[in-house]
MIRO-477728 format. One line per field, with one value per residue (C-alpha): x, y negated, z. Coordinates in steps of 0.5 Angstrom, whole numbers, plus 500, padded with zeros to 3 digits. Layout:
! MIRO-477728
east <- X	... .
north <- Y	... .
up <- Z	... .
***
This chain:
! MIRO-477728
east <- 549	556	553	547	549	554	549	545	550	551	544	544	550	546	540	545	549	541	540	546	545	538	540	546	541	536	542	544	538	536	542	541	534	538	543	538	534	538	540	544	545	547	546	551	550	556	556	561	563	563	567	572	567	561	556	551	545	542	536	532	540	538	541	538	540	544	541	547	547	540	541	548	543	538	542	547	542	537	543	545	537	538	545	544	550	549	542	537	532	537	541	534	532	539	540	533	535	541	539	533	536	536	528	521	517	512	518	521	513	513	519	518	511	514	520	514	511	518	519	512	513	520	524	529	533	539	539	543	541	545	543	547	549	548	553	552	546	547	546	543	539	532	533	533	525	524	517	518	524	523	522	525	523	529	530	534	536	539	541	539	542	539	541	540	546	550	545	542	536	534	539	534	535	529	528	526	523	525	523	527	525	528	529	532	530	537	543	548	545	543	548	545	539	535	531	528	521	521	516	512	505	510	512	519	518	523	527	529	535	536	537	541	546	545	548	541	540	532	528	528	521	519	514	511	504	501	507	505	505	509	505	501	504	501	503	510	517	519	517	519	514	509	510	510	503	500	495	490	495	499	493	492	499 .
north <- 268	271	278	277	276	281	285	284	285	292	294	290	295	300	300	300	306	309	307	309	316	317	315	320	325	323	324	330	333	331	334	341	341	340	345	349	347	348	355	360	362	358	362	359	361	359	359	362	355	351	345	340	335	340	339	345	342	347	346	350	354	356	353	354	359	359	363	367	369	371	374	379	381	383	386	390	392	395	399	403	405	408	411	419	421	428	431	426	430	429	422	419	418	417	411	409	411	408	402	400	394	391	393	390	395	395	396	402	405	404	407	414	414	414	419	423	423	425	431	433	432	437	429	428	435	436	429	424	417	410	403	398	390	390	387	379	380	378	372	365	360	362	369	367	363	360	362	356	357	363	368	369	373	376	378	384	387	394	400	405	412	420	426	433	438	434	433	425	425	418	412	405	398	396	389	389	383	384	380	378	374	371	377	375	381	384	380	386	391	385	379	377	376	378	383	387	386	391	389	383	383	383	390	392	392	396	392	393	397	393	387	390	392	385	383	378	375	376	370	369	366	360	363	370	370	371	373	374	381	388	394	398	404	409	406	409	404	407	404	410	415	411	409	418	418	412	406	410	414	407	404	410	415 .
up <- 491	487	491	488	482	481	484	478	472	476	475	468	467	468	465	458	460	460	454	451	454	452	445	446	447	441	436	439	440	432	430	433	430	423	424	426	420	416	411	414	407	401	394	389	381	378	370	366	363	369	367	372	374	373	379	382	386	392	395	401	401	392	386	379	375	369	364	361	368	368	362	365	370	367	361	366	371	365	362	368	368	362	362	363	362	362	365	364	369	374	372	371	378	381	376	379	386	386	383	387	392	384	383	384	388	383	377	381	381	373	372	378	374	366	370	372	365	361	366	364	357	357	354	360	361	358	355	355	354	353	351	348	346	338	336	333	337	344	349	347	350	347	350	356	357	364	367	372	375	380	374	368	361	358	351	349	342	344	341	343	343	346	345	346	347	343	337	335	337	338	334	334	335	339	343	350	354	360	367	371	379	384	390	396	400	402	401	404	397	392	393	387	390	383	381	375	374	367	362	363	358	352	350	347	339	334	330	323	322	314	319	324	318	315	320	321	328	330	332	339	341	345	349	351	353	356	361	368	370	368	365	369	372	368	361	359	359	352	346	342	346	345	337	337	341	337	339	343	347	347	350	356	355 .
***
């Protein structure tokens, strides 16, 4: 009776050293299918204000973007578009080239179309060009209206400067409603994993200089609508151009 008995619990023994194995390979399958799962990448999108304590909650590998940054982005990115340092039929298109991995396809052919429509119109050579913060005016809240988390309406008060061989040309202020959209296309060139959409159905409006001098911030609105899509390619990126050629033109430039 005891070999039976010893016999018996050996194969008891056994039976728990399979289970325990098949349990073992369960869980170590499960974890190589979470790890596989799992992002490769994580984009973290840090306020400048963070504070000890202050938590970033990151799903699908994405956290929320703050709306100063946001508002950095789309001003700085929109800046260099318009810095035409010495020759604007030359610098126009090497901002937009350079500055490509930062635009939206459909952007990118607004801007190569408005470019085209300027060269032809004799408004880019030998100009210069720059666009500016108004001071008092810059970065708050409202100025940043989330469109669902993934695209952004950024409103921007700027001055903007053009010059001709070193004579004023243009010395504005005008207010761009910009968008701004999730982009994560090429980490390498846009780390920021943003990109320019230009205009949303919104277009950019002068703002009074009297204002400007005041010293009067600009009411940001709640809401733009409707906001969904930029222009059309063929219409011009330039209020001033359009407030030239007048309503017809601004309808079919």
């Amino acid at each position: 009776m005891s070999y039976i008995d010893a016999l018996e619990t050996e194969r008891k023994k056994s039976a728990q050293l399979v289970k325990i194995m098949a349990c073992g390979a369960l869980l170590g399958l499960a974890a190589m299918y979470l790890l596989y799962a799992s992002p490769k990448h994580v984009t973290v999108h840090l306020a400048p204000d963070v504070r000890a304590g202050d938590s970033v909650d990151i799903r699908d590998g994405h956290s929320p973007v703050p709306s100063s940054n946001v508002y950095s982005f789309g001003y700085y990115i929109w800046q260099q578009v318009n810095r035409w340092q010495a020759d604007g039929s030359k610098d126009y298109p090497a901002q937009v080239f350079a500055l490509q991995a930062y635009l939206t396809p459909r952007c990118r052919a607004q801007l190569v179309a408005d470019m085209e429509t300027r060269g032809k119109r004799g408004e880019l050579r030998q100009r210069t060009r720059l666009v500016t913060e108004i001071p008092g005016f810059g970065f708050a809240e409202n100025r940043v209206i989330s469109e669902g988390g993934s695209s952004w309406q950024v409103l921007l008060d700027m001055q903007l400067i053009e010059e001709f061989r070193g004579h004023s040309l243009k010395d504005v202020f005008i207010r761009y409603p910009l968008r701004v959209v999730r982009y994560d296309v090429d980490r390498q060139r846009n780390p920021w994993g943003l990109a320019l959409d230009c205009f949303g159905a919104a277009t950019p409006a002068r703002i009074n200089a009297a204002d400007v001098a005041a010293g009067k911030p600009q009411q940001a609105p709640t809401s733009i609508a409707p906001m969904t899509l930029p222009r059309t390619t063929n219409q011009s990126v330039d209020p001033l151009a359009d407030a030239a050629r007048g309503p017809a033109a601004r309808s079919n430039p």
